[in-house]
C-alpha positions in Angstrom: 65.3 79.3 -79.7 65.3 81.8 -77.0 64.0 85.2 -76.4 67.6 86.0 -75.2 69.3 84.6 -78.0 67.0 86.4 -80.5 67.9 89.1 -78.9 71.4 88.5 -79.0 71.0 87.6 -82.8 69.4 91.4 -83.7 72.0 93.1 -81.9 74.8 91.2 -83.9 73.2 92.1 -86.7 73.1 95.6 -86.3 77.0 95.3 -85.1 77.5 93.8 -88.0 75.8 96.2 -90.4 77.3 99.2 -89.0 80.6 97.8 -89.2 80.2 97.0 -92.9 78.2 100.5 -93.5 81.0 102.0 -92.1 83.8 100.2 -94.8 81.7 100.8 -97.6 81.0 104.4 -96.5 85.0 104.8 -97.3 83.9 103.7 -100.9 83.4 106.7 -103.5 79.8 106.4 -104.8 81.6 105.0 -108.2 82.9 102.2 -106.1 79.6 101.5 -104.1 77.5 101.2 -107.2 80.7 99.5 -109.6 79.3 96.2 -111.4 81.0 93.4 -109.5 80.7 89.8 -109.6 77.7 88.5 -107.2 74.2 87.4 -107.0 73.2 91.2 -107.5 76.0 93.0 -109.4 77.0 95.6 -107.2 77.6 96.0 -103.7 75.0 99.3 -103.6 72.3 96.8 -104.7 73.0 93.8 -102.4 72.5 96.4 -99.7 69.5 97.3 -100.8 68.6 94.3 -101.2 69.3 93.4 -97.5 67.0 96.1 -96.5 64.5 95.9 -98.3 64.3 92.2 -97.7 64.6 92.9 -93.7 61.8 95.4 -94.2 59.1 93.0 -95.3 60.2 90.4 -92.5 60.3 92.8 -90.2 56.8 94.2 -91.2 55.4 90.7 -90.7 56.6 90.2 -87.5 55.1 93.7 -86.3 51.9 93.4 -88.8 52.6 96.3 -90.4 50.3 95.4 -93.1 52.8 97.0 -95.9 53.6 93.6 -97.8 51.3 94.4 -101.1 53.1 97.4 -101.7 56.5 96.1 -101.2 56.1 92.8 -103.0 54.5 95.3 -105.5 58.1 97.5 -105.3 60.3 94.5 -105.8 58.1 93.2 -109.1 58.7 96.8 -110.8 62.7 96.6 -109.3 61.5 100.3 -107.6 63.9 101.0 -104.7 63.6 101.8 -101.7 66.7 104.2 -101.9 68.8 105.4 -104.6 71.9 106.9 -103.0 74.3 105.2 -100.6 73.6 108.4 -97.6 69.9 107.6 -97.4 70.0 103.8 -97.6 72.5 103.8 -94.8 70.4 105.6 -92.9 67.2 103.7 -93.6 69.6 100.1 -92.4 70.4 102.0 -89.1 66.6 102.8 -88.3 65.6 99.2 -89.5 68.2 97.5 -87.5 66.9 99.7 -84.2 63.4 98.5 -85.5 64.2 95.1 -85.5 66.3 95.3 -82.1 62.7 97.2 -80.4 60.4 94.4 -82.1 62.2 91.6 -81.5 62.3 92.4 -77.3 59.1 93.8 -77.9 57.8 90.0 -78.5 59.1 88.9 -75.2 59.8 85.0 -74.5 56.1 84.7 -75.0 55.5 86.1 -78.4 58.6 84.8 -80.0 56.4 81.5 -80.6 53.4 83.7 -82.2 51.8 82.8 -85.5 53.1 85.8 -88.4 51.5 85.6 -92.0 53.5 86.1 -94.9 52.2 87.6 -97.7 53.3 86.1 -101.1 52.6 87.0 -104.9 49.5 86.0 -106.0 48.0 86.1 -103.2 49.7 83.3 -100.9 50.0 83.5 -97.1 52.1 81.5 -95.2 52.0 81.1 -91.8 55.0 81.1 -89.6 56.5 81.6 -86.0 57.8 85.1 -85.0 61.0 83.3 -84.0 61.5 81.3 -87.3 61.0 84.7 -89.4 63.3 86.1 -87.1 65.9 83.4 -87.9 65.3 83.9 -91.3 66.0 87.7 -91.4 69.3 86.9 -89.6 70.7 84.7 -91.6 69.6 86.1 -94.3 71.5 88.8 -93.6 74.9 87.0 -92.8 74.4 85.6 -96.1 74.0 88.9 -98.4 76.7 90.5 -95.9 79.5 87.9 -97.0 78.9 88.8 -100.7 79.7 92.7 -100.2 82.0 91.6 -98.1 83.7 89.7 -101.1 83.0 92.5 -103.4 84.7 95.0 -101.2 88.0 92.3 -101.2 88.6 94.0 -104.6 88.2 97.6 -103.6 91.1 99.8 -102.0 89.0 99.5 -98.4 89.5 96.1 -96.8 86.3 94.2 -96.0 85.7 94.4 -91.7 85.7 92.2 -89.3 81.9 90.8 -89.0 81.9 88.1 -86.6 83.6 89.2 -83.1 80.3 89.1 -81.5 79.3 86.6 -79.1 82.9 86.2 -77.5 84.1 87.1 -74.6 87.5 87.8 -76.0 86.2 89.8 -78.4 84.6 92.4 -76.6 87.9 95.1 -76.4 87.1 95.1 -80.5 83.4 96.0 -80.3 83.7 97.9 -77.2 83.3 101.6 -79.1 81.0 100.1 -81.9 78.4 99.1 -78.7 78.9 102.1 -77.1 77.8 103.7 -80.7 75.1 101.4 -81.3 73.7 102.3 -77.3 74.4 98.2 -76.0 75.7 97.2 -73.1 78.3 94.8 -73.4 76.4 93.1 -70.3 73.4 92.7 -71.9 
């Protein structure tokens, strides 16, 4: 994997989770945090859930050193957010976070060694880029279930994959300009 196409990768993430912040920010809080059918039951919590996941990745790719206390969060189910405003805004600055750390690495530190802090006391050892990969897809996948969830709301789930494409730039042309890309780039 490339540092360009890691690169690429945390921008279409953040695309991505603007575009569904956005849809679900049409939701009324009721909606946001309704039980629905999915891994976890609402589509406030798979949000958090993305976040908070992406924020203990994202830690060990910058050695942060905050993985006790977050692994210690997620055994007590204590979130990170508890309204839909502030966790929106807490994705945003994470996704800028990841974007700055992940060229931040370079194509020389993509291939670094990052430790992963487990319970009990486990570390694994991984590469920056593999972590990376992980937070990505990660995403995609816990996306795809709000997206589902919002199929049953009045809001119709958004478009989440016109990315990469050349043909697609005229729809993301105003959502990078937002975001601060350059198509280009």
């Amino acid at each position: 994997m490339s540092h360009s196409m890691l690169l690429a990768l945390a921008r279409n993430n953040t695309l991505a989770n603007f575009r569904l912040y956005e849809a679900v920010g049409q939701l009324t809080s009721g909606a946001v945090k309704a039980r629905r059918t999915s891994f976890f039951p609402s589509i406030f919590k798979t949000l958090c859930h993305i976040f908070e996941v992406d924020r203990y990745y994202h830690d060990a790719v910058i050695a942060g050193g905050l993985a006790p206390q977050l692994l210690a969060d997620w055994q007590a189910e204590r979130r990170a957010f508890d309204d839909f405003t502030a966790l929106r805004a807490g994705q945003a600055a994470m996704d800028r976070s990841l974007v700055a750390a992940t060229e931040a690495l370079g194509a020389d530190g993509i291939d670094r060694e990052v430790l992963l802090l487990r319970s009990g006391g486990r570390i694994f050892r991984e590469r920056a880029s593999d972590v990376l990969l992980h937070i990505f897809t990660h995403d995609i996948h816990h996306r795809g279930q709000v997206h589902a969830m919002m199929a049953g709301t009045a809001v119709p789930p958004p478009q989440l994959d016109e990315f990469f494409l050349k043909q697609d730039a005229p729809f993301r042309g105003v959502e990078m300009a937002a975001l601060g890309f350059e198509e280009q780039a």
